[in-house]
VMD Tcl script that draws the C-alpha trace (Angstrom):
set ca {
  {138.03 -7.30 207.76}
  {139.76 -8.57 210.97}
  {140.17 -12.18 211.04}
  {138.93 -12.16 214.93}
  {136.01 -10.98 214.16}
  {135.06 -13.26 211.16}
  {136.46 -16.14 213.55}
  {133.77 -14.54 216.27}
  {130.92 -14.71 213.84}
  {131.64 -17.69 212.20}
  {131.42 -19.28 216.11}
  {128.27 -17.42 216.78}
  {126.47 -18.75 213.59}
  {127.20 -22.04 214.26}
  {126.13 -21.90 217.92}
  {122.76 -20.15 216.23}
  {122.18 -22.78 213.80}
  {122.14 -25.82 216.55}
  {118.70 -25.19 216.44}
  {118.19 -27.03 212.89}
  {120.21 -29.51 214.57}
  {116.93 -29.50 217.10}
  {114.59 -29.67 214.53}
  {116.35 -32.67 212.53}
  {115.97 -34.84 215.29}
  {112.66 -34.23 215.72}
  {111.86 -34.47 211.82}
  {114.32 -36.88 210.26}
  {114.91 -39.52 213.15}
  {112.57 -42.29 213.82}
  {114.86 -42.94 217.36}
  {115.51 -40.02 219.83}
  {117.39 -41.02 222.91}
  {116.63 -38.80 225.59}
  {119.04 -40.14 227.95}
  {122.01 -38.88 225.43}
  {120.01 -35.44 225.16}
  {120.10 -35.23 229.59}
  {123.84 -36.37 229.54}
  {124.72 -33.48 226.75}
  {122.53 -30.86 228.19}
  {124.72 -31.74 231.85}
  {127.46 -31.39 229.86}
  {126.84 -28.07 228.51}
  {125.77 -26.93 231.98}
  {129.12 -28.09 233.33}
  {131.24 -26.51 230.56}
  {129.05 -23.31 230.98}
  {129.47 -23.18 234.77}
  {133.04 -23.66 235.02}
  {134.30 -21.38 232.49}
  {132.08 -18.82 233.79}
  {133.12 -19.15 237.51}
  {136.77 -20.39 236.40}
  {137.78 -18.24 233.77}
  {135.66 -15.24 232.85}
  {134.43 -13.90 236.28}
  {138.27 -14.27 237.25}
  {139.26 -12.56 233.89}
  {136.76 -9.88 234.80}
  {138.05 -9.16 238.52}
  {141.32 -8.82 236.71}
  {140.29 -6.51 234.13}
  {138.41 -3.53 236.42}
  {140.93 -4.41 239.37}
  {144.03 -2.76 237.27}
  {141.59 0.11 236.84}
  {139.54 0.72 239.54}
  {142.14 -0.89 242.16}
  {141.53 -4.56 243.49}
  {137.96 -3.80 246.07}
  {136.28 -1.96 243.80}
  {137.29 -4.19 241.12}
  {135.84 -6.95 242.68}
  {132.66 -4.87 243.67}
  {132.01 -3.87 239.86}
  {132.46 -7.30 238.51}
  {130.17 -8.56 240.97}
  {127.43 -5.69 239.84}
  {128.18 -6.91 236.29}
  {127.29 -10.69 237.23}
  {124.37 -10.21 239.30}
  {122.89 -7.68 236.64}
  {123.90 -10.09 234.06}
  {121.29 -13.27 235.82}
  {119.19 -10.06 236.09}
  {118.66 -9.31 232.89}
  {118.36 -13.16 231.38}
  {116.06 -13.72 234.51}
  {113.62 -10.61 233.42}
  {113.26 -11.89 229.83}
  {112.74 -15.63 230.90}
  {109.84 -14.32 233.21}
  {108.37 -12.43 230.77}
  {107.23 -15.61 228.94}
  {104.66 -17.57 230.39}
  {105.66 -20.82 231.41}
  {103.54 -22.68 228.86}
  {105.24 -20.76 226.15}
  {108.35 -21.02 227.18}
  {110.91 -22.68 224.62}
  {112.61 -24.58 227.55}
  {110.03 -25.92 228.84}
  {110.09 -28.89 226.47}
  {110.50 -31.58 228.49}
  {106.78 -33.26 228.09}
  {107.33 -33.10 224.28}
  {108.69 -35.87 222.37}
  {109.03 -37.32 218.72}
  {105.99 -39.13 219.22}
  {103.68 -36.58 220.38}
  {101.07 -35.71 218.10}
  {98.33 -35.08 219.73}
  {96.19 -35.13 216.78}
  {93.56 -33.24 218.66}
  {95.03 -30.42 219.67}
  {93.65 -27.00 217.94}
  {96.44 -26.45 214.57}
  {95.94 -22.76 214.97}
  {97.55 -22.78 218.80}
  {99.78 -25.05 217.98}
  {100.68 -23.02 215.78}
  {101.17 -19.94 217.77}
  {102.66 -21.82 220.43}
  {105.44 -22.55 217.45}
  {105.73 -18.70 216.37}
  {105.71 -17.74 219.83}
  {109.03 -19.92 220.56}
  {110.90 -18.95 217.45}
  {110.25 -15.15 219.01}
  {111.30 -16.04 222.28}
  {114.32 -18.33 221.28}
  {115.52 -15.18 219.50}
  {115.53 -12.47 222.51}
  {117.32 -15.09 224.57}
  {119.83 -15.89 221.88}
  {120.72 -12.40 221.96}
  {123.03 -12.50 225.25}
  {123.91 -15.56 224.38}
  {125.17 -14.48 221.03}
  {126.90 -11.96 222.99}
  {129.03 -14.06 224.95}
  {130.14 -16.27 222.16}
  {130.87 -13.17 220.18}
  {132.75 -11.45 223.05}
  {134.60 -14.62 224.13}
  {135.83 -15.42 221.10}
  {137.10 -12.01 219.85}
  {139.53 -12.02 223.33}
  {139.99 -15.43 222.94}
  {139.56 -17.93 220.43}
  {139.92 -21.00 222.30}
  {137.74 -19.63 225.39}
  {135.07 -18.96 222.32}
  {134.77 -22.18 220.74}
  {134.53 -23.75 224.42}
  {131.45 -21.35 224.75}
  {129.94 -21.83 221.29}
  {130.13 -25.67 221.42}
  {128.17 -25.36 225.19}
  {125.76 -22.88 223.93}
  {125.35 -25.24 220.89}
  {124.34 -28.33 222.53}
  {121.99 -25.93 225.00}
  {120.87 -24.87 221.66}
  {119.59 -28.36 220.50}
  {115.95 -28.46 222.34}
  {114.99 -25.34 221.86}
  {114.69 -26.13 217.74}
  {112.74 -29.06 219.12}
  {110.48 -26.84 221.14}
  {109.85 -24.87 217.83}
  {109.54 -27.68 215.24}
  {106.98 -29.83 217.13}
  {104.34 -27.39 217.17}
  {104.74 -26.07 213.77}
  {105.03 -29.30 212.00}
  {102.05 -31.02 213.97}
  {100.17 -28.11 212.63}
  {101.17 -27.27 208.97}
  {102.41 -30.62 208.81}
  {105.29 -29.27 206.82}
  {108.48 -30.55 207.52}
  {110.22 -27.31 205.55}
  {108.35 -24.70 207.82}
  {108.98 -26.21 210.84}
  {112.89 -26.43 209.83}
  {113.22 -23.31 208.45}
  {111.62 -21.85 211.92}
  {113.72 -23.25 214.12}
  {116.64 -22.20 211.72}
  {115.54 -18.28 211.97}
  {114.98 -18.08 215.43}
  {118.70 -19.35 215.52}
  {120.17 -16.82 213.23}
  {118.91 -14.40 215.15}
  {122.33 -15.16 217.65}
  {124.99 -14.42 215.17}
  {123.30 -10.75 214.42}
  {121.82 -9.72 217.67}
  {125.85 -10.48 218.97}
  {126.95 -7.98 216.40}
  {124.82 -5.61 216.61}
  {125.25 -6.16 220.60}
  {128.25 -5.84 220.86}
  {129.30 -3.01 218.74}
  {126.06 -0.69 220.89}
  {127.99 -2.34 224.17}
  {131.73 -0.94 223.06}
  {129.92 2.26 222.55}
  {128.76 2.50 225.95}
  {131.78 1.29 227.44}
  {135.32 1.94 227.00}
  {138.87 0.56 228.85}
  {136.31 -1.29 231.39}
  {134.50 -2.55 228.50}
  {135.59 -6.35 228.39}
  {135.59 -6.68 232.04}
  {131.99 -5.91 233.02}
  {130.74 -7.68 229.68}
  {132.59 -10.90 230.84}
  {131.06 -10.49 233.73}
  {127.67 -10.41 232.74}
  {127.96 -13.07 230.83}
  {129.45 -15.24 233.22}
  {126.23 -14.44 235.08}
  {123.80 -14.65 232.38}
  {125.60 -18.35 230.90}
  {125.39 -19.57 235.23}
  {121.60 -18.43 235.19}
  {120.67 -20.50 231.60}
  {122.69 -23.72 233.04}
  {121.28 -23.60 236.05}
  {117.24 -22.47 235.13}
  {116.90 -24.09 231.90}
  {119.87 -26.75 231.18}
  {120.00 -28.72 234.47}
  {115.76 -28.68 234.84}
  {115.44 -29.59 231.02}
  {118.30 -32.29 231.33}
  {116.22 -34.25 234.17}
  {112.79 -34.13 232.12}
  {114.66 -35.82 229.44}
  {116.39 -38.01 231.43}
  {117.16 -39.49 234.60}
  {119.03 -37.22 237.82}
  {122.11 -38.87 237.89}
  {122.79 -38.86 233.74}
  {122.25 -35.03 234.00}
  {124.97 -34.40 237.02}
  {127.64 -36.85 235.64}
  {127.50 -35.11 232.67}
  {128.09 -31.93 234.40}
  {131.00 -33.41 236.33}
  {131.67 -34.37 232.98}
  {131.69 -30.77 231.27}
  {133.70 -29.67 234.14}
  {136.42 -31.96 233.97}
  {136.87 -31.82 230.04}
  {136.77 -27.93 230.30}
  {139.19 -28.15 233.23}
  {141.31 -30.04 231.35}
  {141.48 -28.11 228.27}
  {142.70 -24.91 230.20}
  {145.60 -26.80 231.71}
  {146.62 -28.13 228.16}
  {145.73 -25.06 226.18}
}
mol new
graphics top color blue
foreach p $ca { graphics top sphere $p radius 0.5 }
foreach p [lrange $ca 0 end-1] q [lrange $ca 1 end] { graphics top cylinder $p $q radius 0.2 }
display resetview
């Protein structure tokens, strides 16, 4: 088997699996500190931002320009962007608000609520896991993708898509655990809905190569430029100043930006 695409999956699995990191916190620590969790999730934003506006929208003009000629190069990749926030945007709406897994910034470690109905907590819980795993699908996709052109670009992406990963096994362990009161079922959970990356990227992206051909890597780069601009700015950035205050959440954007910056001038 190619040693790209082991690399790729390996990434993608990882990035998956941040959501047991998600529902440790929430389960195993006593202490959560929310201002870290706003600083990271600006982070992640700023890492996802940059490289997408930096390095794969510009890798995508590139790509269609030598085939389609520098104009209509530019036009496609800027079709493949704008469908790419369309299609993230269409599946985020399609979740009510009060079951959406990003919308977790109300929750904490010490919410209980010990009258709240166990059966919709419950389904709140299932709900997320369901949701988290349709929108870890083009996000599997761009870890996958990235990393199979290149490896350093991926692990960039997978470590950002990680951390972004993080609350959303929070959203799904609180409700599940407040209402079996299981510890296991709310872990293992929040550990499906993330495995659901890893294979939805395959699967993804061996259907996408089908579809397309020599303009295959530059309109999927820039889609998920678009789709990874959409999540930081929708669900990172809000999520980042429920947790914690405004200016933790930007400087750690400036943050992500730098470091990223950074790393493409050394690597």
């Amino acid at each position: 088997m190619d040693s790209k695409l082991i690399y790729a999956f390996i990434l993608t699995l990882l990035a998956g699996l941040s959501t047991s990191i998600g529902s440790a916190v929430v389960l195993f620590s006593k202490r959560f500190s929310s201002k870290f969790l706003a600083a990271s999730l600006g982070f992640s934003a700023g890492v996802m931002i940059f490289i997408s506006l930096v390095e794969l929208f510009n890798d995508s003009r590139t790509r269609l320009g030598e085939i389609y000629g520098d104009r209509m190069g530019f036009l496609y990749a800027l079709i493949a962007f704008f469908g790419g926030i369309a299609v993230i945007a269409i599946i985020d709406n399609m979740v009510p608000s009060y079951e959406n897994p990003h919308e977790v910034g109300e929750l904490s470690i010490t919410d209980t609520n010990h009258d709240a109905n166990n059966k919709q907590l419950m389904r709140v819980g299932v709900i997320s896991s369901l949701v988290i795993a349709i929108h870890n699908f083009p996000e599997g996709i761009a870890t996958f993708v990235s990393a199979m052109n290149d490896p350093g670009l991926g692990l960039s992406i997978a470590v950002a898509i990680g951390i972004h990963n993080i609350p959303e096994g929070i959203a799904v362990a609180i409700p599940i655990y407040y209402a079996t009161k299981s510890k296991r079922k709310a872990f293992t959970n929040a550990t499906l809905s993330g495995l659901a990356e890893p294979v939805g990227a395959v699967i993804g992206y061996f259907l996408l190569s089908f579809l397309f051909h020599d303009n295959f890597m530059g309109i999927i780069f820039a889609a998920v430029a678009g789709i990874m601009v959409y999540i930081s700015l929708d669900e990172l950035l809000p999520t980042a100043e429920k947790y914690g205050e405004h200016h933790t959440a930007i400087l750690g954007v400036i943050a992500g930006m730098f470091v990223m910056g950074i790393s493409l001038v050394l690597f």
